[in-house]
C-alpha positions as CSV (number, residue, x, y, z in Angstrom):
1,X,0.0,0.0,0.0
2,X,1.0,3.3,-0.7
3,X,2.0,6.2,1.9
4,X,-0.8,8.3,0.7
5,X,-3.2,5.3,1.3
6,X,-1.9,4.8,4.7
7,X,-2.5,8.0,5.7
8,X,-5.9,7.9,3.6
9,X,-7.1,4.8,5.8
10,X,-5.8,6.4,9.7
11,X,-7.4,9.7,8.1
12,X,-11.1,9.0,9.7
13,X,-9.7,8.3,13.1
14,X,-7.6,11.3,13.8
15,X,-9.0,13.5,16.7
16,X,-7.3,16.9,17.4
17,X,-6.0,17.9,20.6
18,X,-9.0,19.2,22.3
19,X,-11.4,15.8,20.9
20,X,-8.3,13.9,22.1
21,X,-8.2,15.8,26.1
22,X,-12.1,16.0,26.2
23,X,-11.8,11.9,25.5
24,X,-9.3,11.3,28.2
25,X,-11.5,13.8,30.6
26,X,-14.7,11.5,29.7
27,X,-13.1,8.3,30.4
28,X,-11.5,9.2,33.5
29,X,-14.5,11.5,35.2
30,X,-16.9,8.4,34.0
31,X,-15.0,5.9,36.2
32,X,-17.0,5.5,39.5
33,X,-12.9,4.4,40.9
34,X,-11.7,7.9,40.2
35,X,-15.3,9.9,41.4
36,X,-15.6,10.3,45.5
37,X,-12.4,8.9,46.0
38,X,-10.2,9.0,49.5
39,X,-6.5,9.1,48.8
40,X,-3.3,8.9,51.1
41,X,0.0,10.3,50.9
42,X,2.2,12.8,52.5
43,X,2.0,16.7,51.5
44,X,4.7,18.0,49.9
45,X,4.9,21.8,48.2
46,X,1.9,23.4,49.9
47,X,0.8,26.5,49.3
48,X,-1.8,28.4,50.1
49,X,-2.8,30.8,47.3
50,X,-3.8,34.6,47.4
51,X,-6.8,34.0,45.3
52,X,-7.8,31.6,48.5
53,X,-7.3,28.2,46.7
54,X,-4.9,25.8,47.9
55,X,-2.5,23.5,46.1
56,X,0.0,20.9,46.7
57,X,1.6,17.4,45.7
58,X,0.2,14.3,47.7
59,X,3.0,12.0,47.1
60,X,3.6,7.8,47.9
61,X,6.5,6.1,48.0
62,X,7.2,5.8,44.5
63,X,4.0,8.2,42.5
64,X,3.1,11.8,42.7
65,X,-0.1,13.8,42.1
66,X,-0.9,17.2,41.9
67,X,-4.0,18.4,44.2
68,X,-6.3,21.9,44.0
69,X,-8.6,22.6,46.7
70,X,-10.8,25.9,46.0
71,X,-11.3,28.5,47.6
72,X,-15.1,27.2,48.0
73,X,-14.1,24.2,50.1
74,X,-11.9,25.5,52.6
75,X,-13.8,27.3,54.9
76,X,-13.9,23.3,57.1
77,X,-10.2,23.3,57.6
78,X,-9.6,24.9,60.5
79,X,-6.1,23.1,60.6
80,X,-4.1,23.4,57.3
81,X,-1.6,20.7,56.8
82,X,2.4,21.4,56.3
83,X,5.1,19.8,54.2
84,X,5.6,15.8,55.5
85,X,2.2,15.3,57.1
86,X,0.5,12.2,56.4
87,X,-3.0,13.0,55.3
88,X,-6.0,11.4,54.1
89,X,-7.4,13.8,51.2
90,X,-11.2,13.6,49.6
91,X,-12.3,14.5,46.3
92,X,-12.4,13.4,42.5
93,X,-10.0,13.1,39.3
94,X,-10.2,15.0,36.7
95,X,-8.6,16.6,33.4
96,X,-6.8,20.4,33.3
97,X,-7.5,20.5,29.6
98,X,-4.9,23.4,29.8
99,X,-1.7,21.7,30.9
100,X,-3.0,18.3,29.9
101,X,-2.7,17.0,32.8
102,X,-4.5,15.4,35.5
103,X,-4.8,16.1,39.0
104,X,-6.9,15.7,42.3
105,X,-9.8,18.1,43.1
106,X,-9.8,17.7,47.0
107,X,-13.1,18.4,49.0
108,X,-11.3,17.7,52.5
109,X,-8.3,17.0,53.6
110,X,-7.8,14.7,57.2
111,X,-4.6,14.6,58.9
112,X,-3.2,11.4,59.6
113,X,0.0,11.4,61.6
114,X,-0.4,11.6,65.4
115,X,1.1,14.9,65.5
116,X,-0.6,16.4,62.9
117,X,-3.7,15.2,64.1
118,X,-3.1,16.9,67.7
119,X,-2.1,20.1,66.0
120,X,-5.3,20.2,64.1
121,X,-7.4,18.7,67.2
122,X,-6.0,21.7,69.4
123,X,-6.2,24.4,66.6
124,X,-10.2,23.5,66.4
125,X,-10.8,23.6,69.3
126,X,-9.3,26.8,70.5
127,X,-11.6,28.1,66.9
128,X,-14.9,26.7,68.2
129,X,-14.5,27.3,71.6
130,X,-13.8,31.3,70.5
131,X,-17.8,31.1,69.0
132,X,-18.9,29.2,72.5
133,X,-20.0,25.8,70.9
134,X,-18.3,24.0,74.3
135,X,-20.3,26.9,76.5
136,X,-21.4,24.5,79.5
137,X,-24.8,27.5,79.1
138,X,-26.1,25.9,75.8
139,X,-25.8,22.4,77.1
140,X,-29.7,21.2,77.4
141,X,-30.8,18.4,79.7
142,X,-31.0,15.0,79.4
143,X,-34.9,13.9,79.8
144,X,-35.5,11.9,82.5
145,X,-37.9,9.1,80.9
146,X,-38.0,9.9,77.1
147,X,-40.5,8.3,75.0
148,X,-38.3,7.9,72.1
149,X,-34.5,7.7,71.6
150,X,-32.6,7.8,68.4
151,X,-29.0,5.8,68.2
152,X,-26.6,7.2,65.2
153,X,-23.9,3.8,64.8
154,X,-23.3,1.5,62.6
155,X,-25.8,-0.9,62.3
156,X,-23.4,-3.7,62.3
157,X,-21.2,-2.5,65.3
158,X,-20.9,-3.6,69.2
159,X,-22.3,-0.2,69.8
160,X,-25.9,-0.9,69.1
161,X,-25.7,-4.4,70.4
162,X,-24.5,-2.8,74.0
163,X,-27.0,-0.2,74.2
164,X,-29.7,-2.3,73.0
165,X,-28.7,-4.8,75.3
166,X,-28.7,-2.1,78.3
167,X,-32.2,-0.2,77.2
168,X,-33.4,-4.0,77.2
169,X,-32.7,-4.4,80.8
170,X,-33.1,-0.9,82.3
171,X,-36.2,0.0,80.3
172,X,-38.0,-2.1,77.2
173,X,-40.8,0.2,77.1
174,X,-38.6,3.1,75.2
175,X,-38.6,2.7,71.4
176,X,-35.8,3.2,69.5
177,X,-34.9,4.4,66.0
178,X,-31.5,3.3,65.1
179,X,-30.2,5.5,62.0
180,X,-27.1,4.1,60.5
181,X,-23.8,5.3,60.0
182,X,-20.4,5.4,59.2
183,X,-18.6,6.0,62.6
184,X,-15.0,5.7,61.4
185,X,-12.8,6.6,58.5
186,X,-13.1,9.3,55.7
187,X,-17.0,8.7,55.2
188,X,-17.9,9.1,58.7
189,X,-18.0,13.1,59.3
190,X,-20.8,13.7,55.9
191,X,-22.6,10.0,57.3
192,X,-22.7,11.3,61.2
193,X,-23.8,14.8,60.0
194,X,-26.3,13.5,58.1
195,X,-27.4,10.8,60.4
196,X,-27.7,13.8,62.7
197,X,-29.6,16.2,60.6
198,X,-32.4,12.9,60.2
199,X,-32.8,12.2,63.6
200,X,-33.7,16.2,64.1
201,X,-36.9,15.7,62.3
202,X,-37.7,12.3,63.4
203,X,-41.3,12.1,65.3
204,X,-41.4,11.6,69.0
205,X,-37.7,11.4,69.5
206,X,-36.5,13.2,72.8
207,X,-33.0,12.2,72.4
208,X,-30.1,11.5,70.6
209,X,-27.6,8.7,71.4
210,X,-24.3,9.1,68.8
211,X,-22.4,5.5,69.6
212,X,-19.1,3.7,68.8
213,X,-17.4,0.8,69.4
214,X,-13.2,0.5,70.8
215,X,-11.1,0.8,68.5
216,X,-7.4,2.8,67.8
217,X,-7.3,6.6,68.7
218,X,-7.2,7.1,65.0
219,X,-10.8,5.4,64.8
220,X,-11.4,8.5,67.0
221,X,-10.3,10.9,65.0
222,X,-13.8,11.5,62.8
223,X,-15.4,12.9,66.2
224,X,-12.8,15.7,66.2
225,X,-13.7,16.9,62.5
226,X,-15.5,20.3,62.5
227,X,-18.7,18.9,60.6
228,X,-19.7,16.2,63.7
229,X,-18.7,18.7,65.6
230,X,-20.8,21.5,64.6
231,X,-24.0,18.8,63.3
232,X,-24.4,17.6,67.3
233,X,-24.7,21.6,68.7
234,X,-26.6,22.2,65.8
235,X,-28.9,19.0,66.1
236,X,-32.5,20.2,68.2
237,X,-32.5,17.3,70.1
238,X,-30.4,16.5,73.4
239,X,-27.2,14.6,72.3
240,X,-25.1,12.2,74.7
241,X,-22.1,11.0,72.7
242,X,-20.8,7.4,73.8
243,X,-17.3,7.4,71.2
244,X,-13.9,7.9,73.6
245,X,-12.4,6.2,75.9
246,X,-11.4,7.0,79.1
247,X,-8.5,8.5,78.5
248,X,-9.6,10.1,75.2
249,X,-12.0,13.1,74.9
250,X,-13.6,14.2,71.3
251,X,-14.2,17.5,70.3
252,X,-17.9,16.4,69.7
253,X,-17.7,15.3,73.1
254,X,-16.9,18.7,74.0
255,X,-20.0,19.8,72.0
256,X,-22.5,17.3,73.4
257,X,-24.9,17.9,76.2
258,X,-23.5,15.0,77.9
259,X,-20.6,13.1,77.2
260,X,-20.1,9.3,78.3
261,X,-16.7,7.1,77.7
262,X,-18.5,4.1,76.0
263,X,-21.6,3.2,74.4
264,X,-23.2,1.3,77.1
265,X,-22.5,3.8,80.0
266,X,-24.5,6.5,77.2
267,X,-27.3,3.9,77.1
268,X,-27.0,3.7,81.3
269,X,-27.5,7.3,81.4
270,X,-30.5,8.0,78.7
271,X,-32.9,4.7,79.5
272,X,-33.9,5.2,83.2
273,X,-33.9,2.2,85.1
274,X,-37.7,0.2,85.6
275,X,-36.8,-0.8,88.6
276,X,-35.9,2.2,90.5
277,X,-38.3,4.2,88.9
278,X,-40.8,1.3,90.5
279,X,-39.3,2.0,94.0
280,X,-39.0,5.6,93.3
281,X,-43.1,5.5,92.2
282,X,-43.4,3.7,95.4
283,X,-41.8,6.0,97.5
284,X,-43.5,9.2,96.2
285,X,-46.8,7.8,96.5
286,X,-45.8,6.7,99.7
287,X,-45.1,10.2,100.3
288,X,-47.7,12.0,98.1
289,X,-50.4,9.6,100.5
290,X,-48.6,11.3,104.1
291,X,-48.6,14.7,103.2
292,X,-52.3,14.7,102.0
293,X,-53.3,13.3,105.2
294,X,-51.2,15.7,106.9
295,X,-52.6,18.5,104.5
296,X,-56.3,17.2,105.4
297,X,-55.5,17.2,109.0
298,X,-54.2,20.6,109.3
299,X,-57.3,21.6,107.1
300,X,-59.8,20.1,109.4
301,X,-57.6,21.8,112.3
302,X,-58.1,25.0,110.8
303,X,-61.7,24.4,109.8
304,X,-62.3,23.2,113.4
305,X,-60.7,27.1,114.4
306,X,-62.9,28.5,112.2
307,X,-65.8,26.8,113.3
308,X,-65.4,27.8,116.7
309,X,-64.4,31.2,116.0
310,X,-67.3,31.4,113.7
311,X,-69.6,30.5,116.5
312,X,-68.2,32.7,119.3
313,X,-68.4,35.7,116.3
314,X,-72.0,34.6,115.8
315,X,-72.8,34.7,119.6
316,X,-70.8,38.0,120.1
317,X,-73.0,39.4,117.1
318,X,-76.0,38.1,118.6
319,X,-75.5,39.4,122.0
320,X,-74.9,42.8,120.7
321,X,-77.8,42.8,118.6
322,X,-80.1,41.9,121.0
323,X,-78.6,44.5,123.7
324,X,-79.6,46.8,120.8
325,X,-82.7,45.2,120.1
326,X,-83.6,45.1,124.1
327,X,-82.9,49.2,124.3
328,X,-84.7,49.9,121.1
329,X,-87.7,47.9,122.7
330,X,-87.4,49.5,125.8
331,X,-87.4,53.3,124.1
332,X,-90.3,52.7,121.9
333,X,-92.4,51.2,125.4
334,X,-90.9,54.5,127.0
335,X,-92.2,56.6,123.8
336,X,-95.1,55.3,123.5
337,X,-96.7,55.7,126.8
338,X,-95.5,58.9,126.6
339,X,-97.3,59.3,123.7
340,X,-100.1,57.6,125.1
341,X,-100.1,59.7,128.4
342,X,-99.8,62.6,126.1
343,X,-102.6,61.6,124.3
344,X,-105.4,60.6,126.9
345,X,-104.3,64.3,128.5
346,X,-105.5,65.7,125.1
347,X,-108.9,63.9,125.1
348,X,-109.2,64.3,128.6
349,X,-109.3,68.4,127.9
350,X,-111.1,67.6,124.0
351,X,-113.7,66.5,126.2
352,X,-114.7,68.1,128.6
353,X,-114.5,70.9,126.5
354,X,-116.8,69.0,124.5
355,X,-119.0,68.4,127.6
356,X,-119.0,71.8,128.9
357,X,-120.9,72.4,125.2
358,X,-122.8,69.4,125.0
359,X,-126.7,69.9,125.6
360,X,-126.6,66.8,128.4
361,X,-124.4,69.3,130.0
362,X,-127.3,72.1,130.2
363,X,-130.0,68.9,130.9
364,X,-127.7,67.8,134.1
365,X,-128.3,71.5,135.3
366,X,-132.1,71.5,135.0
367,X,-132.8,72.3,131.7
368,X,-134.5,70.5,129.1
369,X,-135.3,69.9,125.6
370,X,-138.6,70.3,124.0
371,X,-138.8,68.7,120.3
372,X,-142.1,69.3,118.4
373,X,-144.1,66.2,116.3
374,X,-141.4,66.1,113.8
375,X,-138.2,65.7,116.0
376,X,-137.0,69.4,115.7
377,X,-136.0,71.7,118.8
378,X,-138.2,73.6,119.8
379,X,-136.0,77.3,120.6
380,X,-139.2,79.4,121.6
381,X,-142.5,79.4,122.2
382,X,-143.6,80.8,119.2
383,X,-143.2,77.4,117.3
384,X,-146.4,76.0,119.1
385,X,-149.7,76.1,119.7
386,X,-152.3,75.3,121.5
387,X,-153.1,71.8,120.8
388,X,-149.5,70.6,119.8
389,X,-148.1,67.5,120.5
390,X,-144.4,67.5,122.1
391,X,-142.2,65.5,123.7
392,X,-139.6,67.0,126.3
393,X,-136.7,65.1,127.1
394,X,-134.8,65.8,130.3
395,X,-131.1,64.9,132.1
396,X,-132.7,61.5,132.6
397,X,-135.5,60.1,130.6
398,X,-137.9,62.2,128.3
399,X,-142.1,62.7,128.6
400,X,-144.9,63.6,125.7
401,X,-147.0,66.7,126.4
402,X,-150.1,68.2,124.6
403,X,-150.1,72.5,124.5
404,X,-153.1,73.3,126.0
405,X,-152.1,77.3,126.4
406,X,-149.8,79.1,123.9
407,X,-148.7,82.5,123.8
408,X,-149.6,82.4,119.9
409,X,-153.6,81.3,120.2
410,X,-155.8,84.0,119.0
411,X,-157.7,85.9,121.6
């Protein structure tokens, strides 16, 4: 074949160098290996950009890549790494079309090393105690007997088994809602956040148990990451962490409302005992039942008091009233037959002024009364004559008369 055939027949497959780069960028950002990766090496060249993007090499033993964090993601590292820490660093793959090359687009960064880890641990939380997320003020109480308790572990840990175990003994009447999660390694800060965030909204919960098993003190190291941290002050529900040990202290220990060295010493301290809340039902009733006798016998004491005083009020009132009652009566009597002596003096005058006037007077002196046929008084003797009938009444008893003679006959 020919050299201009040769190049004839490749002719269809040639891709320029933008098709060619856009290709590689496909193939790598479509492999789920190279998307939400976690990668660990040491840092070497870091810097920390004006622009507010950071970049570096995360080397192995024998490889090297280059790394870019923007300026977008920093704002969680309260911590920034230096040259020789070990780290574990989050993120994806992908293609800088530009310099055709690839590199590491980190989301978070984790320091590994003991040392580095300490620095970072120490860094954080001098920064979040600064904005008062350890203030003993914010931490909320612990209910005595809730209804409902949510546990954030891993479903498949000694953590749940412990506390399920202990809220078995202490108190199998309290639901619970166990809401997985990662609890160690790179995953665990976005899967304990989130587990947090869920149990926040869940109905009827009271509180929130956040659980792991033993482990290294690296296993630890996910509780001291500012996203826990930050999720359990933020969470609305009462949070008792159960992740150190007893030499160990996390900072979302720090943040919690109570903080307990192991899973099953959390569960002691959120599920009540049934038993002692038996005796202590006992006991208050026991209690309740004394002081309302007490109460009822102090109130019948006092009623008794009342009574009494009521009684000797009542008799006092009465005597007073009928002192009053008794002088009233005895200065109406007095008024009265003053009145009444007053008042037979008045008709003892009226009459005998009446009797000094009345015609029985005149009759008891002599005189007498002469009334002609008809009844009328007869006042002088020129209202009869001879012949009339009359009828005379004196002092005592009356007699009928005929005129023989009157001064008025005709002679």
């Amino acid at each position: 074949m020919k050299p201009n055939n040769i190049f004839t027949a490749v002719s269809s497959n040639v891709q320029t160098v933008d098709e060619l780069s856009a290709n590689i960028r496909a193939a790598i950002t479509g492999s789920p290996l190279l998307r939400g990766l976690a990668a660990r090496g040491e840092v070497q060249n870091f810097k920390r950009h004006g622009s507010g993007h950071v970049y570096f090499t995360l080397a192995g033993k024998e490889s090297r890549i280059a790394a870019v964090m923007f300026r977008s993601n920093t704002s969680g590292i309260a911590s920034w790494p230096t040259d020789g820490d070990d780290v574990i660093v989050t993120g994806n793959i992908d293609v800088y079309p530009k310099g055709g090359t690839y590199q590491l687009y980190a989301t978070r960064i984790m320091p590994i090393g003991i040392g580095a880890q300490q620095r970072a641990k120490e860094e954080l939380r001098a920064a979040l105690e600064r904005e008062g997320l350890f203030d003993i003020r914010h931490k909320r109480p612990i209910p005595k007997c809730p209804s409902k308790v949510a546990v954030v572990t891993s479903p498949t840990g000694a953590a749940l088994q412990d506390i399920l175990e202990v809220s078995l003994k202490r108190a199998p009447f309290i639901d619970i809602v166990v809401i997985p999660a990662t609890v160690q390694g790179v995953d665990a800060p976005l899967e304990v956040s989130r587990a947090l965030a869920a149990a926040g909204h869940l109905p009827d919960v009271q509180c929130v148990i956040v659980a792991r098993g033993g482990g290294s003190k690296d296993d630890l190291s996910p509780f001291d990451d500012e996203l826990i941290v930050r999720s359990v002050r933020s969470c609305p529900l009462p949070v008792v962490t159960g992740v150190g040990h007893q030499i160990d202290k996390s900072l979302a220990d720090l943040a919690a409302d109570m903080a307990l060295p192991t899973p099953s010493a959390a569960a002691e301290t959120v599920f009540p005992d049934s038993r002692e809340i038996t005796l202590l039902l006992a006991s208050n009733e026991r209690l309740a039942r004394s002081r309302t006798e007490r109460a009822i016998e102090r109130s019948d004491e006092k009623l008794a008091q009342m009574n009494e005083r009521l009684l000797l009020n009542i008799g006092e009132l009465f005597d007073s009233h009928e002192k009053f009652l008794n002088g009233a009566l005895s200065d109406i009597k007095k008024h009265t037959l003053s009145s009444v002596k007053l008042t037979e003096a008045s008709l003892a005058g009226a009459s005998a002024a009446l009797h000094a006037v009345s015609p029985f007077a005149a009759l008891g002196r002599g005189f007498s009364i002469c009334r002609d046929a008809e009844g009328k008084a007869i006042r002088n003797s020129a209202a009869v004559k001879s012949g009339d009938h009359i009828s005379i009444q004196f002092h005592s008893g009356s007699a009928e008369a005929d005129i023989t003679v009157s001064n008025n006959d005709e002679v």
